[in-house]
Each structure stands twice: as structure tokens, then as C-alpha cells.
DOFI-565904 format. One record per residue (C-alpha): x, y, z; residue in one letter; chain. Coordinates in Angstrom, 2 decimals. Each point is the difference from the previous one (the first is absolute). Layout:
N
<site px="X" py="Y" pz="Z" type="a" mol="A"/>
...
***
This chain:
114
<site px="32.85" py="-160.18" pz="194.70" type="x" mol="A"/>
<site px="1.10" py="3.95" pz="-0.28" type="x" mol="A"/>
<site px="-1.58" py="0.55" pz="3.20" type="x" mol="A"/>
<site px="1.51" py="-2.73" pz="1.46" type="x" mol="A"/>
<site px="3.40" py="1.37" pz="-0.83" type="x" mol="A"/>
<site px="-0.74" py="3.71" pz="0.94" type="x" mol="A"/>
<site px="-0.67" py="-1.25" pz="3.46" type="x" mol="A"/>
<site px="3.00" py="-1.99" pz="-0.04" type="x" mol="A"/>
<site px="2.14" py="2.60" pz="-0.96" type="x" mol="A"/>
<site px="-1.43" py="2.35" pz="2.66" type="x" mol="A"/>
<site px="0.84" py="-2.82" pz="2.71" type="x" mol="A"/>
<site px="3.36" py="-0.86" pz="-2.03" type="x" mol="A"/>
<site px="3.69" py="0.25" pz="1.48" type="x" mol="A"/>
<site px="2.70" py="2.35" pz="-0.81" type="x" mol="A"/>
<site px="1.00" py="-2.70" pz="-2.24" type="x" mol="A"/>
<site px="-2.24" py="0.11" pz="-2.19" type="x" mol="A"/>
<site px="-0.31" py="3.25" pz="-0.64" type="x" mol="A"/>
<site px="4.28" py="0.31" pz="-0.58" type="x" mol="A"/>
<site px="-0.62" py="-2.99" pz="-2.29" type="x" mol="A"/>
<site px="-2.68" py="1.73" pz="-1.90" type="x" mol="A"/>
<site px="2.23" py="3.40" pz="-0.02" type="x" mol="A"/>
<site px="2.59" py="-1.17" pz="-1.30" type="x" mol="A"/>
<site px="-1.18" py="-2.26" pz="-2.13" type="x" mol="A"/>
<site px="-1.98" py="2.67" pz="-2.13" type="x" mol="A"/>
<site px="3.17" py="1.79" pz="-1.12" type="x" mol="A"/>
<site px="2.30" py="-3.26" pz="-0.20" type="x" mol="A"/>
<site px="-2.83" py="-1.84" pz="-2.59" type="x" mol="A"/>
<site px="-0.37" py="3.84" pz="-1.68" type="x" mol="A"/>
<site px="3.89" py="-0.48" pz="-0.76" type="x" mol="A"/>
<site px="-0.88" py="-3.84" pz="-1.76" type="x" mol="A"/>
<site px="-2.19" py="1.50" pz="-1.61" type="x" mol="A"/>
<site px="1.76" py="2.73" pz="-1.54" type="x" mol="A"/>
<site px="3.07" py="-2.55" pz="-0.92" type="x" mol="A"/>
<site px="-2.39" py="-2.86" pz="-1.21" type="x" mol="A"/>
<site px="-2.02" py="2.73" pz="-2.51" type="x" mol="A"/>
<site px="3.42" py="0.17" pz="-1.84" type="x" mol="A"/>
<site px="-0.08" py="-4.08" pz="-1.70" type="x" mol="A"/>
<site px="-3.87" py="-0.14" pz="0.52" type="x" mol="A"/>
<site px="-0.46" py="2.86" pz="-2.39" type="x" mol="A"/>
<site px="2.27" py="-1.01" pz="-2.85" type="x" mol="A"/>
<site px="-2.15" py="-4.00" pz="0.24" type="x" mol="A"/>
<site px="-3.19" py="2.15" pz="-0.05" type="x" mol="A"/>
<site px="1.28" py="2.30" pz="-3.15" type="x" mol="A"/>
<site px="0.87" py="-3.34" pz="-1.95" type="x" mol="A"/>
<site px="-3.67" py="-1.56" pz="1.07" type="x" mol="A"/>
<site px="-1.88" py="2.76" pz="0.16" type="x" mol="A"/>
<site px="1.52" py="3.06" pz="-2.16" type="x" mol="A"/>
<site px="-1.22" py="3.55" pz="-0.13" type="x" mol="A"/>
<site px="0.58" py="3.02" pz="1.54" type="x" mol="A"/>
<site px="2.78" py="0.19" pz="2.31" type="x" mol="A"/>
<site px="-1.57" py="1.07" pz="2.81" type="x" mol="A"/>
<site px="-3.19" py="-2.22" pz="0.20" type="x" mol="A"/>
<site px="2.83" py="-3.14" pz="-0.69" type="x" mol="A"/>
<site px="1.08" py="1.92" pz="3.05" type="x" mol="A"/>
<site px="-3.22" py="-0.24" pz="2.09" type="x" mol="A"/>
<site px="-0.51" py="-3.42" pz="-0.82" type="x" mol="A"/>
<site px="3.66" py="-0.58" pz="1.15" type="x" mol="A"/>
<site px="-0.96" py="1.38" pz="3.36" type="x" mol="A"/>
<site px="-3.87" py="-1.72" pz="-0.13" type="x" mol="A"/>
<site px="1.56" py="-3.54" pz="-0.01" type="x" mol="A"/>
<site px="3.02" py="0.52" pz="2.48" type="x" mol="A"/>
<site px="-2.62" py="1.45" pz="2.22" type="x" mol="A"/>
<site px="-2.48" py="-3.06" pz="-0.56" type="x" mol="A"/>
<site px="2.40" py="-2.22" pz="1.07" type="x" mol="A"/>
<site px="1.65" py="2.35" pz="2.79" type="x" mol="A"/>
<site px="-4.26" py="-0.35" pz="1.27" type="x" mol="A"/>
<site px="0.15" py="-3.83" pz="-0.29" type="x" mol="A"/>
<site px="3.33" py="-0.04" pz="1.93" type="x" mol="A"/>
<site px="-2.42" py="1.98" pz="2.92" type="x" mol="A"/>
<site px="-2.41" py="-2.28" pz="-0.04" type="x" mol="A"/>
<site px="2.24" py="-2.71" pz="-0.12" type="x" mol="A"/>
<site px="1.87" py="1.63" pz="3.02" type="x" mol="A"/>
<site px="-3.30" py="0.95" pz="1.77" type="x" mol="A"/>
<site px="-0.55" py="-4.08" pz="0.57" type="x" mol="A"/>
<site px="3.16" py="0.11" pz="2.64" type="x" mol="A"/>
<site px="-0.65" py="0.19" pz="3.67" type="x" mol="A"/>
<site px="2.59" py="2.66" pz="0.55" type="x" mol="A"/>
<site px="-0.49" py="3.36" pz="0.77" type="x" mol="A"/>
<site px="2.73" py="1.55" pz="-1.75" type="x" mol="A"/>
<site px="-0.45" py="-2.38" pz="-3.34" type="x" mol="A"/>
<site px="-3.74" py="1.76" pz="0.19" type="x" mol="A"/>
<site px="1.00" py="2.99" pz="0.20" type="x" mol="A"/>
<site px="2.89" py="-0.81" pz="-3.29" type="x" mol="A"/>
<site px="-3.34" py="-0.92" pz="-1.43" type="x" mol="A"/>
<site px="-1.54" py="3.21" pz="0.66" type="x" mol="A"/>
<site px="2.92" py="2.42" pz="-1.25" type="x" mol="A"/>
<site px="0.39" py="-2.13" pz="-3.22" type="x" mol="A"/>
<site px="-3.41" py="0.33" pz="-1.25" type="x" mol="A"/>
<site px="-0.07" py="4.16" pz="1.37" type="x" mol="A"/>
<site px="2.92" py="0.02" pz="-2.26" type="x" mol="A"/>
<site px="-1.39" py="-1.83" pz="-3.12" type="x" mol="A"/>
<site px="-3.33" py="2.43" pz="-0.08" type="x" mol="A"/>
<site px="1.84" py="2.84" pz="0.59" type="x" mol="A"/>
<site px="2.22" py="-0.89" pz="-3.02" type="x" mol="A"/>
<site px="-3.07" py="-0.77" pz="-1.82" type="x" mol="A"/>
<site px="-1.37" py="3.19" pz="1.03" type="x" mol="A"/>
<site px="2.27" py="2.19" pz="-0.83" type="x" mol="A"/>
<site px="1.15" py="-1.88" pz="-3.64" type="x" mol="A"/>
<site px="-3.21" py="0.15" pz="-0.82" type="x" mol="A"/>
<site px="-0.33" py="3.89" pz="0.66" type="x" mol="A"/>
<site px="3.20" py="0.13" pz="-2.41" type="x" mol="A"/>
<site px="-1.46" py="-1.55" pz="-2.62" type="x" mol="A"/>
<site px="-3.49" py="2.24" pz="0.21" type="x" mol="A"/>
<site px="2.35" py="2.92" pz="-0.65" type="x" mol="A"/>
<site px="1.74" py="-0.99" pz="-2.56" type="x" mol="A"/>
<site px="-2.91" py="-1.13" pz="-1.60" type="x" mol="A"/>
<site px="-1.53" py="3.43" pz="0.98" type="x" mol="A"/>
<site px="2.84" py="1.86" pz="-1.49" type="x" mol="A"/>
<site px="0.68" py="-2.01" pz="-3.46" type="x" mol="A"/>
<site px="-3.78" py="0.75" pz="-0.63" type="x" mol="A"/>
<site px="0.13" py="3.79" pz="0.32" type="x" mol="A"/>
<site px="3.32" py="0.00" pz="-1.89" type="x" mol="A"/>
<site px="-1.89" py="-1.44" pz="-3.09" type="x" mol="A"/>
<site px="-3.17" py="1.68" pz="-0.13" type="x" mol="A"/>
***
């Protein structure tokens, strides 16, 4: 299946690839709004530190931003493929880079109390 979808996106229109570039930052943006009510439902079920509630925040909007892809990725269209391919760059880059945040603030609460 990936290599399937690298060659199509080598042989893929301009509209796919405007769909996927814009779509990246536009679903980075719904992400970044959603974290906001997700995180306070994850504080109440989950609890904890602030920042993993945080992480987990991002972890499910990001799950479901990936089932939205692969939801998307069933369509015939070029450009709702390519959607597909910015929202799921955008929900591992989110869960990339949260999870880099919370490594160093884990990092730097343990060298504070040693």
C-alpha cells in the first residue's frame, strides 16, 4: 500500500499536491483549537500532570485527525487524497513535536529534584 501511494504521488496532479499543502497547516490550526476542550475532558478522565494531560490531548485529536485520512484516502479524487495526506503530515508532526515537549519537561523536573 505505501508504495502504491509513493508512486501515485510521483505521477499525481498539481491538485493534489495544493490539497496536501494546504491541508497540513489548515488541520495543524484544528488541531491547535481542538487541544483546548480535548484537554480539559482528558484532565477530568485521566488527571495528572499538566502537560502529559496535554500530550494525550494532542495523541487523540491526532488519532482521529489519522482516521479522518484514511477515511479520506477511500475517495477517488485527487485533491481529497492529497487533504488526506496533509492531515495525517499534520497529526505526526503534532505528535512529534508534543511528545518532544513532554521529554523535556520530564527531563528538566528530574534534574530540578535530584
Amino acid at each position: 500500500m505505501v508504495t502504491h501511494f509513493i508512486h501515485k504521488a510521483r505521477t499525481a496532479s498539481p491538485r493534489f499536491w495544493r490539497a496536501a499543502t494546504l491541508g497540513t497547516p489548515a488541520w495543524m490550526v484544528v488541531i491547535l483549537a481542538s487541544v483546548f476542550p480535548v484537554h480539559a475532558v482528558v484532565g477530568d478522565v485521566v488527571g495528572g500532570d499538566p502537560s502529559t494531560t496535554v500530550f494525550y490531548a494532542v495523541a487523540v485529536v491526532s488519532i482521529l485527525g489519522i482516521g479522518i485520512a484514511i477515511a479520506l484516502r477511500k475517495h477517488t479524487s485527487e485533491a481529497w487524497n492529497g487533504l488526506a495526506l496533509g492531515i495525517a503530515t499534520a497529526s505526526v508532526i503534532a505528535l512529534v513535536f508534543t511528545g518532544i515537549g513532554v521529554l523535556l519537561d520530564a527531563d528538566a523536573l528530574s534534574s530540578v529534584t535530584r
